[in-house]
C-alpha positions as CSV (number, residue, x, y, z in Angstrom):
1,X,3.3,77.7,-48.2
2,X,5.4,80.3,-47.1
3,X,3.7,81.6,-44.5
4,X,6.0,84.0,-42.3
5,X,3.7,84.8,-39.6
6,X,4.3,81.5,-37.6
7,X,7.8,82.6,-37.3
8,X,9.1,78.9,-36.1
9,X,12.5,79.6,-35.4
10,X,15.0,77.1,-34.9
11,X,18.2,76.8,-33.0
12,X,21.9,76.4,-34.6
13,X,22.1,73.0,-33.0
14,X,19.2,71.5,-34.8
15,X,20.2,73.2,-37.8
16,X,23.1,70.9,-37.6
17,X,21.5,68.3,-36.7
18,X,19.3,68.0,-39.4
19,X,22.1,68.7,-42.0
20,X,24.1,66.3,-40.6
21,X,21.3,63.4,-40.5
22,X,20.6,64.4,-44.5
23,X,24.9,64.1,-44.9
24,X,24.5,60.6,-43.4
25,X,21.6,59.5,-45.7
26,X,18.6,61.1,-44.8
27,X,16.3,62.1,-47.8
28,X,15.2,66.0,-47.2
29,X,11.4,64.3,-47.7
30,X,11.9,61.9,-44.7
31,X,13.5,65.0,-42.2
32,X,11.1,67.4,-43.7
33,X,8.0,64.6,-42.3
34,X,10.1,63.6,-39.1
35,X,11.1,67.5,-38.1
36,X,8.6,69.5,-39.2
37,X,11.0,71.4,-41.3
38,X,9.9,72.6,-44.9
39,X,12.3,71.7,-47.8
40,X,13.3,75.1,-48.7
41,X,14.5,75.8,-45.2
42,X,16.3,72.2,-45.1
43,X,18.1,73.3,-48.4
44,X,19.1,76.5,-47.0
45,X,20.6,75.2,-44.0
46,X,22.5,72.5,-46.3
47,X,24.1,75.8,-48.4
48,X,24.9,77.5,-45.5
């Protein structure tokens, strides 16, 4: 966990995305599975 040197950066627009698919119902577990996306970075994009 936590591993920096992949570097996966994602865009603005699937930042959104994914926050908006968790404000319509999504569990973070079921769009960290579908997206590829770790928790932590899902919950920072929801404060942001």
């Amino acid at each position: 966990m936590g591993n920096h040197s992949t570097g996966k950066k994602f865009n603005e627009d699937f930042k959104k995305m994914v926050v908006d698919l968790y404000n319509t119902g999504s569990s973070v577990k079921d769009l960290c599975s579908e997206y590829g996306v770790s928790d932590v970075s899902i919950y920072r994009w929801i404060k942001q």
